[in-house]
Backbone bond lengths (Angstrom), bond angles and torsions (degrees), N, CA, C in turn:
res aa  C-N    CA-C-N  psi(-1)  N-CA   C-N-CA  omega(-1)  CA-C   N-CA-C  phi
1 X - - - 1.469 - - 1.519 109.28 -
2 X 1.628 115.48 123.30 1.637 117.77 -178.29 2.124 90.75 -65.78
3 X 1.359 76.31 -175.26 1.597 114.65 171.18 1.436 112.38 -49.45
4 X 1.479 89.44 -66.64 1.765 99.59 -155.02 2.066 85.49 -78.98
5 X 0.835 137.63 -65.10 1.529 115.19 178.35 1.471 133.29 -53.41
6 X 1.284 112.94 -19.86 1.090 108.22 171.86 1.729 102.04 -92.14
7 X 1.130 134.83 -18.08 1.913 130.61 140.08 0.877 117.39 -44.13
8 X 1.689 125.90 -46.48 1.478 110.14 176.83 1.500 126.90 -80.37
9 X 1.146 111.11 -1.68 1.609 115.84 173.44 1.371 102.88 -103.06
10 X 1.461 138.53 -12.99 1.382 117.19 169.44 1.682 88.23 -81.95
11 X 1.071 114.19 -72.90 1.663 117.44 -148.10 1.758 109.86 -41.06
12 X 1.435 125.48 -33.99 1.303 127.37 159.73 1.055 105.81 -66.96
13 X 1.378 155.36 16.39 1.162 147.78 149.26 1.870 110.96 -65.90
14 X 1.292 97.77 -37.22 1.337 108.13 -143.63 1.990 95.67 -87.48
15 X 1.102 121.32 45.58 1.589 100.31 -158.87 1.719 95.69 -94.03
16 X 1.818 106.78 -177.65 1.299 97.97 -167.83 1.993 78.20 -150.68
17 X 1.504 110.01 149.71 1.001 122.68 154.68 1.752 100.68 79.74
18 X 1.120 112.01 -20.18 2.077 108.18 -164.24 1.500 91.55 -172.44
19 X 1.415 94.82 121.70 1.862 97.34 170.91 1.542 111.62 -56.37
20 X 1.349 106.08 124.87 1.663 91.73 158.78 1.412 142.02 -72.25
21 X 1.445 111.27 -1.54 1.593 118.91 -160.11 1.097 114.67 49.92
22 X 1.408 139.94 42.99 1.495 125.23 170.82 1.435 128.09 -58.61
23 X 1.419 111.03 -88.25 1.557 126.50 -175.99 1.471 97.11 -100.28
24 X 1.381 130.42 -20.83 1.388 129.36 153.62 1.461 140.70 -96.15
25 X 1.152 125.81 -166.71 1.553 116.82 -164.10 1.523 84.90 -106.45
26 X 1.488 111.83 135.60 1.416 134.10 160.51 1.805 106.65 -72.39
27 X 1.515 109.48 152.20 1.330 162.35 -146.52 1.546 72.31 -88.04
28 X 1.493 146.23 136.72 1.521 141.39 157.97 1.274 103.30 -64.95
29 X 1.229 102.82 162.12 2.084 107.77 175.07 1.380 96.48 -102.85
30 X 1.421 91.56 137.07 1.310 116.66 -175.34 1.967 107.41 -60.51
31 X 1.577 90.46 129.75 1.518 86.42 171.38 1.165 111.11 -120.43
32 X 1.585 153.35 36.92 1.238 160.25 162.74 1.327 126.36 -83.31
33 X 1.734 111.97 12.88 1.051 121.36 165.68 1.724 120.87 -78.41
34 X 1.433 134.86 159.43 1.257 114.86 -173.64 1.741 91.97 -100.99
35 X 1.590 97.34 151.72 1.625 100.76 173.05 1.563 133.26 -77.55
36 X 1.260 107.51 147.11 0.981 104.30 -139.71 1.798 101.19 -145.33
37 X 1.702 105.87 161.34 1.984 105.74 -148.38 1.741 82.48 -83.85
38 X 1.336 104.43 169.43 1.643 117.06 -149.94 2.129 76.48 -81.11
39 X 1.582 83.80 144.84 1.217 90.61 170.89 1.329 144.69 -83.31
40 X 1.651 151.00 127.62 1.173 139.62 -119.89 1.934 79.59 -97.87
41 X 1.703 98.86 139.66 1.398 107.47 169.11 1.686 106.41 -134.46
42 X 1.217 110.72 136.20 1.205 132.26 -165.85 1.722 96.56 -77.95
43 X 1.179 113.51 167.65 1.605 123.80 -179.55 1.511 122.16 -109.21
44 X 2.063 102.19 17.94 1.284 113.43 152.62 1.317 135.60 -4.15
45 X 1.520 147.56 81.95 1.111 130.72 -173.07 1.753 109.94 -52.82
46 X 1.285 118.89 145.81 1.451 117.32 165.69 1.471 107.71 -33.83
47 X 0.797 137.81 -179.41 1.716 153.82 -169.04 1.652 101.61 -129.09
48 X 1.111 136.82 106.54 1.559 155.28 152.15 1.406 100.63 -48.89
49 X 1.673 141.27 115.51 1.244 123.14 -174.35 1.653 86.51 -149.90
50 X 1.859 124.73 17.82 0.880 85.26 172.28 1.565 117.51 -123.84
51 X 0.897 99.10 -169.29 2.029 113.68 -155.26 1.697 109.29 -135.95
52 X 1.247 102.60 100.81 1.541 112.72 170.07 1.569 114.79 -72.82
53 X 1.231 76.79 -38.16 1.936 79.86 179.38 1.531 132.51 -76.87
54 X 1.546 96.88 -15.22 1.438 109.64 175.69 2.074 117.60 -71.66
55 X 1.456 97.62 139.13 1.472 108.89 177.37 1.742 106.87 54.16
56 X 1.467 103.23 50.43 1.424 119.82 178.00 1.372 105.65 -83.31
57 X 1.295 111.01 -177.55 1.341 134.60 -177.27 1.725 110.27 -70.54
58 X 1.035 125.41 -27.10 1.487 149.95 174.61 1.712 91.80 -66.27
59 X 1.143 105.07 -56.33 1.904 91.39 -159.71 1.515 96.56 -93.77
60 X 1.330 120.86 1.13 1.522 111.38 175.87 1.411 117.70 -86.77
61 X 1.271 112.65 -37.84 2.046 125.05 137.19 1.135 100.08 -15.96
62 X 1.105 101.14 -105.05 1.253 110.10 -167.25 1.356 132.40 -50.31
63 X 1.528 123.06 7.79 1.680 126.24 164.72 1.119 88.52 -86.02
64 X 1.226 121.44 -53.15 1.906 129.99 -166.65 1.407 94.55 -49.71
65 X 1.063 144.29 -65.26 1.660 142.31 -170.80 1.735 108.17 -54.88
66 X 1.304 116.90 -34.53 1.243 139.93 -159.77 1.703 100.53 -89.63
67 X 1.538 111.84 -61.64 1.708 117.58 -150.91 1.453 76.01 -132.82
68 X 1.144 144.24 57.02 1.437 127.78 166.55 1.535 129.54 -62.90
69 X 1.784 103.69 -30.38 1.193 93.92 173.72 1.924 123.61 -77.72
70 X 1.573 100.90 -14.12 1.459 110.84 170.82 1.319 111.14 -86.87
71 X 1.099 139.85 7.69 1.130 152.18 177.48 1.438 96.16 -90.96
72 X 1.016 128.77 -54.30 1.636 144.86 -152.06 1.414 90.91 -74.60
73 X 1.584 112.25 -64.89 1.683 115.60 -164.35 1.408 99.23 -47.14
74 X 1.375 117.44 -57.46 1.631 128.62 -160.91 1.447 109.62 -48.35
75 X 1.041 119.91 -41.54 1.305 142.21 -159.85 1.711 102.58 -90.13
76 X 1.519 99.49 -30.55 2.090 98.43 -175.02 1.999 95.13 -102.22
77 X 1.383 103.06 19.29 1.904 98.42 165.69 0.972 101.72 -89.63
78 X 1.706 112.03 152.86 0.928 111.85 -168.84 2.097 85.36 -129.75
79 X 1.308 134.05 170.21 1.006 136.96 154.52 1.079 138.05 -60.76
80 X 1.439 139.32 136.65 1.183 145.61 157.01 1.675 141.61 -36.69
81 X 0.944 141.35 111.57 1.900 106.95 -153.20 1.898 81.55 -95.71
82 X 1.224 124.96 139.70 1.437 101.94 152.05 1.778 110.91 -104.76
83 X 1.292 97.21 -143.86 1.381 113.22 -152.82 1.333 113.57 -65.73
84 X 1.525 98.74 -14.23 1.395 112.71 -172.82 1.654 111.19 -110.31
85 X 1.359 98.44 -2.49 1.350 102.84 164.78 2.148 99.61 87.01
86 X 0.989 81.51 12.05 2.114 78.25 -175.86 1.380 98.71 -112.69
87 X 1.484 103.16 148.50 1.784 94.16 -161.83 1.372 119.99 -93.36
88 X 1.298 120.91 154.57 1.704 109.63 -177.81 1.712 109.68 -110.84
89 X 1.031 112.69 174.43 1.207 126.87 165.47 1.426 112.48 -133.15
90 X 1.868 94.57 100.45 1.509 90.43 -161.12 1.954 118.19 -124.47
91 X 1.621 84.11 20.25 1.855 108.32 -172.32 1.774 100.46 -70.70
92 X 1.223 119.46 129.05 1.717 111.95 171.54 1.455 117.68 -53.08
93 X 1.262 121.30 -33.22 2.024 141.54 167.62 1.352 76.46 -25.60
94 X 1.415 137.93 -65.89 1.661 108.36 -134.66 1.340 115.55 -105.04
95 X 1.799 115.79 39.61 1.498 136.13 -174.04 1.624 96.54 -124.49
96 X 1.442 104.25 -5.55 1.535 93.87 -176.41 2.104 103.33 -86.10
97 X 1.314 117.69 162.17 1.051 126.88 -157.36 2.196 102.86 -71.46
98 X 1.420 98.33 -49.32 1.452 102.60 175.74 1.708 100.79 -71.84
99 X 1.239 133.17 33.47 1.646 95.56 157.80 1.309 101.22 -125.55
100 X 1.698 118.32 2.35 1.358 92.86 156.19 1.590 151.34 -30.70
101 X 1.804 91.33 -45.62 1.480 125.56 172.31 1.535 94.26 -44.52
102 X 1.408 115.13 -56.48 1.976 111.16 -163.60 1.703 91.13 -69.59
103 X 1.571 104.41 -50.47 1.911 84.35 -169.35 1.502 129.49 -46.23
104 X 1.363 100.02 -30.90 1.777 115.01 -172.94 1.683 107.47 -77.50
105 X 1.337 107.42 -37.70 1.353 105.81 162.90 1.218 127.19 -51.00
106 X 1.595 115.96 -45.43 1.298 135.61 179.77 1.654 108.12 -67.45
107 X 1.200 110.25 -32.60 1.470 121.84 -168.23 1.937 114.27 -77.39
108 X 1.389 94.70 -8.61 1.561 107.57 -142.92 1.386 87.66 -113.31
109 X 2.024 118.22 -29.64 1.264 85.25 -171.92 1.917 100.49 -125.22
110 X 1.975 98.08 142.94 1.204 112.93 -178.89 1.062 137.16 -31.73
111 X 1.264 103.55 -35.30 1.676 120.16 -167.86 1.600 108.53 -76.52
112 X 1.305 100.92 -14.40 1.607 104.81 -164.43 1.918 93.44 -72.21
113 X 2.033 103.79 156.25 1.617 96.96 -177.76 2.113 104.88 -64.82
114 X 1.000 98.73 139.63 1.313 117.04 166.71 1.976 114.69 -30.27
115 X 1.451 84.30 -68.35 1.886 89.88 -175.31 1.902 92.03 -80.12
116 X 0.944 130.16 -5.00 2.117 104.15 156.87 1.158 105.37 -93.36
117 X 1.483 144.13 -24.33 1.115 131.57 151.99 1.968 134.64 -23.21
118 X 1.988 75.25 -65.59 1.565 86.35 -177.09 1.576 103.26 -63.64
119 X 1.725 120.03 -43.12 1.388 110.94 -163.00 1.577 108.67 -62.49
120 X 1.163 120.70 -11.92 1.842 118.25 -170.57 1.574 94.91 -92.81
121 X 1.522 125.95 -27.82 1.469 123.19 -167.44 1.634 80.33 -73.94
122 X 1.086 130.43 -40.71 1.517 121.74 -169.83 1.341 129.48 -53.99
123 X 1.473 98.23 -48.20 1.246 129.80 150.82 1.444 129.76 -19.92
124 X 1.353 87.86 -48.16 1.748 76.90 -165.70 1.711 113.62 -80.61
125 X 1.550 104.71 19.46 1.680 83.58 179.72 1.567 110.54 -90.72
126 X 1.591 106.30 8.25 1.674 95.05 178.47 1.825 94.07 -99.61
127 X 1.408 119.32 2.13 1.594 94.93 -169.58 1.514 113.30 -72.53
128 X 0.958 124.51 -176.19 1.497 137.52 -172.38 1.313 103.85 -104.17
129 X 0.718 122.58 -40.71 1.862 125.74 -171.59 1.636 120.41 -50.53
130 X 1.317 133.94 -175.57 1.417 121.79 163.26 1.325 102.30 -111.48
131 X 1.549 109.47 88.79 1.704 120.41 -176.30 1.852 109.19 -86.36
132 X 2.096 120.60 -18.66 1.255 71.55 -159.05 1.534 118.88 -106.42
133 X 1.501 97.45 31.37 1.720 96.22 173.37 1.779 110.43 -79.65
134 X 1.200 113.52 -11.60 1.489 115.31 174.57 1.848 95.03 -94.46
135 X 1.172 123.06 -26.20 1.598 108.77 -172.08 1.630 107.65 -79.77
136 X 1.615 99.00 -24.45 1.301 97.70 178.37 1.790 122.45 -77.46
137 X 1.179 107.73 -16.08 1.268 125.33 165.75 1.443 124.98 -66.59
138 X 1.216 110.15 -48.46 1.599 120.03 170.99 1.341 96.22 -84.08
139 X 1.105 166.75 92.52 1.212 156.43 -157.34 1.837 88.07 159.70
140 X 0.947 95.55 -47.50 2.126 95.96 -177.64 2.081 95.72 -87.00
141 X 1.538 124.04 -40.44 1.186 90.06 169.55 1.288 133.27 -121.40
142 X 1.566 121.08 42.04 1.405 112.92 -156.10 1.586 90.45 -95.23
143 X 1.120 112.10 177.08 1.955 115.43 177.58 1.222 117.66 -118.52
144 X 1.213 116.13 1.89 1.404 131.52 -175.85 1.730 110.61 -76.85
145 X 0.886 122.53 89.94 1.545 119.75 157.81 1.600 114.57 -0.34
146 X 1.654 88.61 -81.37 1.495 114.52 -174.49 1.467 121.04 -67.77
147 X 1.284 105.26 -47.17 1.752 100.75 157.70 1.530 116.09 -44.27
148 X 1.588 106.99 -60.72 1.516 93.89 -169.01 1.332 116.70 -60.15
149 X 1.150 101.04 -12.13 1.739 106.66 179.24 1.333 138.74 -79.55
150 X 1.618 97.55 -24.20 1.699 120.15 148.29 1.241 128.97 -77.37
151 X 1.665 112.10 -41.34 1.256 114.83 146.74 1.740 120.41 -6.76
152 X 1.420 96.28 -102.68 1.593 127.70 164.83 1.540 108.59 -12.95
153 X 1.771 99.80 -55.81 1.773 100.20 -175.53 1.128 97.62 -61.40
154 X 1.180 149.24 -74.24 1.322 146.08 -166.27 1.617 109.55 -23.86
155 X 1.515 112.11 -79.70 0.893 147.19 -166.17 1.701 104.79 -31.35
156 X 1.717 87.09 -50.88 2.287 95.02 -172.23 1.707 93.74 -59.45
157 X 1.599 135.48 -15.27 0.942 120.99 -164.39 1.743 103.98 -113.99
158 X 1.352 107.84 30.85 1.443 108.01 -167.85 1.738 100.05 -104.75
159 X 1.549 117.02 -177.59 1.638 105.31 166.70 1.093 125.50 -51.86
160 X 1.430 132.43 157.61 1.512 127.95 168.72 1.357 135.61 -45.95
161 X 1.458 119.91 -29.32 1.507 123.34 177.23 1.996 103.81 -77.66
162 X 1.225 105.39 -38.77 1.618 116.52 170.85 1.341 104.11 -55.54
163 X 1.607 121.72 -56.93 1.558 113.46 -173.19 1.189 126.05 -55.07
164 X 1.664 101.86 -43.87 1.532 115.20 177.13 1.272 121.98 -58.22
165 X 1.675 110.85 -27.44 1.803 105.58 169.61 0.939 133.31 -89.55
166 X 1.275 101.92 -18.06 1.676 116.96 162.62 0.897 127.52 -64.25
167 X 1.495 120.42 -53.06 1.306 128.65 162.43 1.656 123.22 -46.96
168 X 1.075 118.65 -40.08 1.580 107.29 171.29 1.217 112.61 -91.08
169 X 1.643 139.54 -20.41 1.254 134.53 148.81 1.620 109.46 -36.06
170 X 1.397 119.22 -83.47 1.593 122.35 151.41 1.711 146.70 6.42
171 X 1.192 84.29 -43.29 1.647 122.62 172.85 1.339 107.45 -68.25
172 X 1.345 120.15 -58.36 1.301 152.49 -176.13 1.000 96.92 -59.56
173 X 1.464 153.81 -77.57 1.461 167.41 -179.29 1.366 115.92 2.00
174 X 1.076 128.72 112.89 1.448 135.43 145.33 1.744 110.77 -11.88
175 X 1.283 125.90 -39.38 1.045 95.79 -136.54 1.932 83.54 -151.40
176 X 1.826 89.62 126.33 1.808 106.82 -166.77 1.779 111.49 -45.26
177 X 1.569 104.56 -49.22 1.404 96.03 165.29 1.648 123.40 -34.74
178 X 1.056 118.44 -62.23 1.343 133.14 -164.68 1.588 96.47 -66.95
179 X 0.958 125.89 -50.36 1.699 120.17 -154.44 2.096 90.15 -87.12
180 X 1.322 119.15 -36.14 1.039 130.06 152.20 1.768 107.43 -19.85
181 X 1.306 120.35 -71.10 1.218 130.60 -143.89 1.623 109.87 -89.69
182 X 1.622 95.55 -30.71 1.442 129.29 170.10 1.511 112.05 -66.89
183 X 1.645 116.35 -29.09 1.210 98.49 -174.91 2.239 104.66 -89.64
184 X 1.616 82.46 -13.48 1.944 95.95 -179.49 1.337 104.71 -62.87
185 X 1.778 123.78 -40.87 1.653 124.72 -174.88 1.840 87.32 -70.06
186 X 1.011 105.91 -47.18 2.129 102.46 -168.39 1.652 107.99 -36.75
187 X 1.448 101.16 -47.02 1.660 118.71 174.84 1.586 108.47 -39.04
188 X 1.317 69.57 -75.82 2.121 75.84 -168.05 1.316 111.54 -44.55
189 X 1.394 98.93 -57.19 1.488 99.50 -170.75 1.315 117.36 -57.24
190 X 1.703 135.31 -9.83 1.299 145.48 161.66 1.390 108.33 -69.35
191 X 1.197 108.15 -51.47 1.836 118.58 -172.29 1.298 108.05 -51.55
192 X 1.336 108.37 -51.12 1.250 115.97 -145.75 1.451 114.88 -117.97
193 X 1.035 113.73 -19.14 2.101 130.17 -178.21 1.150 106.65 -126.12
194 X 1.017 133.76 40.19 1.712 121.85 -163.52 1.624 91.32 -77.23
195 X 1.125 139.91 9.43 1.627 116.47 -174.73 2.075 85.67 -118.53
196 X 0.922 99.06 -22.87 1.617 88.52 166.63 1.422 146.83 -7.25
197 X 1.241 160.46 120.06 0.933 134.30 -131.03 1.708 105.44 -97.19
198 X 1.049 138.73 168.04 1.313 126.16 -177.45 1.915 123.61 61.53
199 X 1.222 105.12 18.12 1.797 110.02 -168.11 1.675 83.78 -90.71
200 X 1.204 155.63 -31.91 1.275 126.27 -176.02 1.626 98.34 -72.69
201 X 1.428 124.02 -28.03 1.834 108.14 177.22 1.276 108.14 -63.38
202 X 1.354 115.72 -51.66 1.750 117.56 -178.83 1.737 106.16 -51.72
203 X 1.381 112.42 -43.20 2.110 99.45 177.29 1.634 108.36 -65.02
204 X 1.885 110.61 -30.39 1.479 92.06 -176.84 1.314 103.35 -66.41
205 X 1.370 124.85 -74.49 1.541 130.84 176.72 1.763 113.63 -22.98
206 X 1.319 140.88 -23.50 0.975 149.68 167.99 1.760 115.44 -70.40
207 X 1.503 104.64 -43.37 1.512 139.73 -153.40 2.396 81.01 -68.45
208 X 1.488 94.42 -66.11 1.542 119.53 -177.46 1.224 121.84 -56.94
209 X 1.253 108.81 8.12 1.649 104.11 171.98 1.949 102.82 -157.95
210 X 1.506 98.56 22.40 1.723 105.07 149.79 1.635 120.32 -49.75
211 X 1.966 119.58 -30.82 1.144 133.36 160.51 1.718 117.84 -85.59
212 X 1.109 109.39 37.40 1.280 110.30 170.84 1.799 117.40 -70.48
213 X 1.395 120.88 137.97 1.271 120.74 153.43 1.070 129.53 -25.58
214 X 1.444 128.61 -74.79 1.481 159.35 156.97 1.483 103.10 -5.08
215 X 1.069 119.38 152.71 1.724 105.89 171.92 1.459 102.17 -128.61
216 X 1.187 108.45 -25.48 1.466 125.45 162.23 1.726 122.92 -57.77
217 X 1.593 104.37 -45.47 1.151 113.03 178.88 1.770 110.52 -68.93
218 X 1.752 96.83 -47.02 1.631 103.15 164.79 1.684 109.49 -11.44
219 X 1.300 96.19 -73.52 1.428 111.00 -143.15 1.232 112.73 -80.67
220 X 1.852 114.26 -14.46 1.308 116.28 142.44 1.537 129.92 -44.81
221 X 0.972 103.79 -41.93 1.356 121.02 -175.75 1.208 116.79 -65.93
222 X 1.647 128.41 -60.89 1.312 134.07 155.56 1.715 117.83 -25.09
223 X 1.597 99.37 -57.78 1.881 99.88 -177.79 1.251 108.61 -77.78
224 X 1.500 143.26 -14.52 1.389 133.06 165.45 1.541 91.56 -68.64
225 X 1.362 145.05 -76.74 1.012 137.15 -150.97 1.489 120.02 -65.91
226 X 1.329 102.08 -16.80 1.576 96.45 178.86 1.653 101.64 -94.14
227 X 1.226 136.33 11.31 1.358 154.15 175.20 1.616 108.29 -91.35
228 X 1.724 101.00 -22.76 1.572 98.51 -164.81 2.071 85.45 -79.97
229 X 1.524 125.16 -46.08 1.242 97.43 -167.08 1.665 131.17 100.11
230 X 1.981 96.70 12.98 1.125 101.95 -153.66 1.834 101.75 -127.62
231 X 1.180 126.31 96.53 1.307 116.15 162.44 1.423 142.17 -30.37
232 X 0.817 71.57 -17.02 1.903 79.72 176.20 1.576 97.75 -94.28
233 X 1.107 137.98 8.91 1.071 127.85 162.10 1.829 125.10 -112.22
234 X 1.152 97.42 5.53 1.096 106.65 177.03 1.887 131.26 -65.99
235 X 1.043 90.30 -32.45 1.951 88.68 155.14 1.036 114.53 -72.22
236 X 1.637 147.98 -48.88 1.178 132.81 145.94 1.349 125.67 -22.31
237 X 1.808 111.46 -40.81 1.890 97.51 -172.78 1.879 100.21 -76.15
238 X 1.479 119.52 -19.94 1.121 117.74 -147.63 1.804 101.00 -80.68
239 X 1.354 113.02 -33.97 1.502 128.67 150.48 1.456 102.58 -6.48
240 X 1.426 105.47 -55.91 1.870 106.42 -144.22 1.605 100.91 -79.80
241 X 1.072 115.15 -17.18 1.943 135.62 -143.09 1.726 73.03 -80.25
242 X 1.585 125.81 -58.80 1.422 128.71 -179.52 1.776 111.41 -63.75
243 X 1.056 115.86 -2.01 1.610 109.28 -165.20 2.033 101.79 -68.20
244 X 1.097 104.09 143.10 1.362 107.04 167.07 1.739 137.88 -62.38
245 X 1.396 94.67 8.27 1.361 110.94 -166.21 1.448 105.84 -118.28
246 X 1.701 135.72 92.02 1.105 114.74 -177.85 1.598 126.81 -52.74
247 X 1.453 136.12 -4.00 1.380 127.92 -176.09 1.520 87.05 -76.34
248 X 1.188 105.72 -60.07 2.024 108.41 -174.55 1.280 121.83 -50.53
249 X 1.122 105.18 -0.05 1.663 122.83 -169.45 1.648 89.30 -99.56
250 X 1.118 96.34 -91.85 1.662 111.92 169.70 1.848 125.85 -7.29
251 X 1.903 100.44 -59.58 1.080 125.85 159.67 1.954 127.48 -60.73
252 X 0.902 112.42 -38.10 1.983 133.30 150.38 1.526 97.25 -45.24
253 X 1.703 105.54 -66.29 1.657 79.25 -168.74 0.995 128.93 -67.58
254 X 1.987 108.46 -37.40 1.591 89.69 -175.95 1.639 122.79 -95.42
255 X 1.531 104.62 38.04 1.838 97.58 155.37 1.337 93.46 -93.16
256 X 1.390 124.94 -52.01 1.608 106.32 179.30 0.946 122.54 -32.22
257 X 1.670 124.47 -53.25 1.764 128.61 174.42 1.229 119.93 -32.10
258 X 1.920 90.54 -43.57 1.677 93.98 -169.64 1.226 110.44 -109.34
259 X 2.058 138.25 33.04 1.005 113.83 168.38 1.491 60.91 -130.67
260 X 1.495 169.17 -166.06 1.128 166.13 28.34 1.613 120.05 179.37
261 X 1.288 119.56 21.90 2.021 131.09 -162.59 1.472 91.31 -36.02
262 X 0.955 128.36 -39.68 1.969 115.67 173.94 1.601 119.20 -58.18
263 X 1.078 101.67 -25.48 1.813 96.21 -174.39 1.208 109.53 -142.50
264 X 1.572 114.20 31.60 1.748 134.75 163.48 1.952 86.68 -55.07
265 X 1.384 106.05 -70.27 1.624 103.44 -157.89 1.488 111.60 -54.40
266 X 1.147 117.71 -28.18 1.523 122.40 -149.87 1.374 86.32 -83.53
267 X 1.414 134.52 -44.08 0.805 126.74 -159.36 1.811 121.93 -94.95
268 X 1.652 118.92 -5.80 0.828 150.98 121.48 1.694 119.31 -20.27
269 X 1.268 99.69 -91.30 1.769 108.46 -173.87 2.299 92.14 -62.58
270 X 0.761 106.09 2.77 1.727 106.54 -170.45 1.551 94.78 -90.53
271 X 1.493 109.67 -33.08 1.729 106.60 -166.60 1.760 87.95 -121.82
272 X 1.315 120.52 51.41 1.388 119.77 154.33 1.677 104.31 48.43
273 X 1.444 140.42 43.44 1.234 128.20 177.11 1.238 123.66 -75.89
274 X 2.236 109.76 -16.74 1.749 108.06 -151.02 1.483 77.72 -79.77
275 X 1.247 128.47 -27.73 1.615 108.31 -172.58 1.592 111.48 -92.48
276 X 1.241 126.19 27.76 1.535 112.75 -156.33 1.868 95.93 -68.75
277 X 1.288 96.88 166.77 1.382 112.87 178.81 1.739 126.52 -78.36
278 X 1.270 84.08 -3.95 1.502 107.75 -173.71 1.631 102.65 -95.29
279 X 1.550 143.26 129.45 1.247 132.50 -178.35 2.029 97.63 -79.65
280 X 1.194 127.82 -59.15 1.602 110.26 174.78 1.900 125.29 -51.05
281 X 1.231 115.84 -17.54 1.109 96.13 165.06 1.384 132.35 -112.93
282 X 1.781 101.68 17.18 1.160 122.65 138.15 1.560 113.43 -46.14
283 X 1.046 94.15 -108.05 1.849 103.61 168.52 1.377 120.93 -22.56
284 X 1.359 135.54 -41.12 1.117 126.18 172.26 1.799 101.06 -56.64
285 X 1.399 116.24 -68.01 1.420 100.41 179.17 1.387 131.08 -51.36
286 X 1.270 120.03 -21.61 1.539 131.51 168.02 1.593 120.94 -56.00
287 X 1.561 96.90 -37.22 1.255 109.01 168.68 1.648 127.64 -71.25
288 X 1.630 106.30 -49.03 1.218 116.06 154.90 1.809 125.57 -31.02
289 X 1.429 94.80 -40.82 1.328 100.48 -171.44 1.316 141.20 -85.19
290 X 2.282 91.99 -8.29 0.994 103.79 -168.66 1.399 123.15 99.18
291 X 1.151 125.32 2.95 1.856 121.40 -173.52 1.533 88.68 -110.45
């Protein structure tokens, strides 16, 4: 197992608040809500929140002049290996608000090993500080696969205007981890901010990569959108019901469940599911149907 996959099966381990479905099977979305008229979305521009200049080289001086001897410790940790052999950063020091300054330092320079990189970008979603207008910045140029991919984790767990830019930055990404993780911040930020500013850019950006490669990412995509709650997106979810991938299949139906429970079936028996080739999304429609 490389780097960057064996990163993406720890770091989806780690989710908070909403399963991500990573390397495991997601929690179904609840469909016991009643249906309901497409919801009114404002023409909010996305929110710009990020900051190149923040937790620079300038203020990392100056902790060192300031906290030098915590500067020193931070800097002489070393990582954890766990079970899987990928390293952690698992000292409480790096939840306090000034060591962002050391992580970004650490983050900033090349030479540093690759996997302590990514584990400190991971890191930072327990710090205290306001890290992610600088994470969102390195996030557009770092080259690291795996960094950007911890990056990102952080990020789905950052405030809502942060998630939302990340997340469609994310989207964008080279690379399945990342758009993966991007579609986990899309979640929350549906679940949980839906009046947020910029959430109709995050459904288009969501909308544009329903044809993703990824099959994993697919199915990200499906549970952010069936999180959005929005009828008007429902020919888009119905797309997925045909996807070649039974999880994405699976995942299609139940945003339908949960943006439309009246025309879950219709639209079901419409894309041939009672016979699908798959034995669970057999049963999922069986269930739908009542048998």
């Amino acid at each position: 197992m490389n780097l960057s996959t064996m990163f993406h099966c720890l770091t989806l381990s780690f989710t908070i608040a909403l399963t991500a479905g990573g390397c495991g099977e997601a929690a179904p979305i609840p469909t016991e809500r009643s249906e309901q008229a497409a919801p009114t979305r404002t023409s909010t521009p996305l929110a710009d929140v990020s900051d190149p200049t923040a937790l620079g080289e300038e203020g990392f001086e100056s902790l060192r002049e300031r906290r030098g001897d915590f500067v020193a410790e931070l800097l002489a940790l070393r990582p954890l290996m766990g079970r899987d052999h990928a390293p952690r950063f698992t000292q409480p020091a790096w939840a306090e608000g000034d060591a962002a300054w050391v992580i970004f330092h650490i983050l900033r320079d090349p030479s540093a090993p690759e996997g302590e990189r990514a584990a400190l970008a991971q890191r930072l979603r327990t710090n205290e500080s306001a890290w992610s207008g600088a994470a969102i910045a390195l996030l557009q140029r770092e080259d690291s696969e795996s960094v950007r991919a911890a990056l990102m984790a952080s990020l789905a767990h950052a405030e809502a205007p942060a998630m939302a830019q990340a997340s469609v930055l994310g989207l964008a990404d080279p690379s399945p981890m990342v758009r993966d993780w991007a579609t986990f911040g899309a979640s929350r930020v549906l679940a949980n901010h839906a009046d947020a500013p910029g959430i109709a850019t995050l459904i288009d950006a969501l909308v544009a990569r329903i044809g993703d490669q990824d099959d994993q990412v697919r199915a990200g995509i499906f549970r952010a959108l069936g999180l959005a709650g929005d009828p008007n997106l429902l020919d888009h979810l119905a797309n997925g019901l045909r996807d070649p991938n039974a999880r994405v299949r699976l995942r299609a139906l139940a945003a339908i469940q949960s943006t439309a429970p009246s025309k879950a079936l219709a639209f079901a028996q419409s894309a041939g599911l009672a016979t699908d080739e798959d034995p669970s999304v057999v049963r999922a429609f069986k269930r739908l149907e009542g048998k």
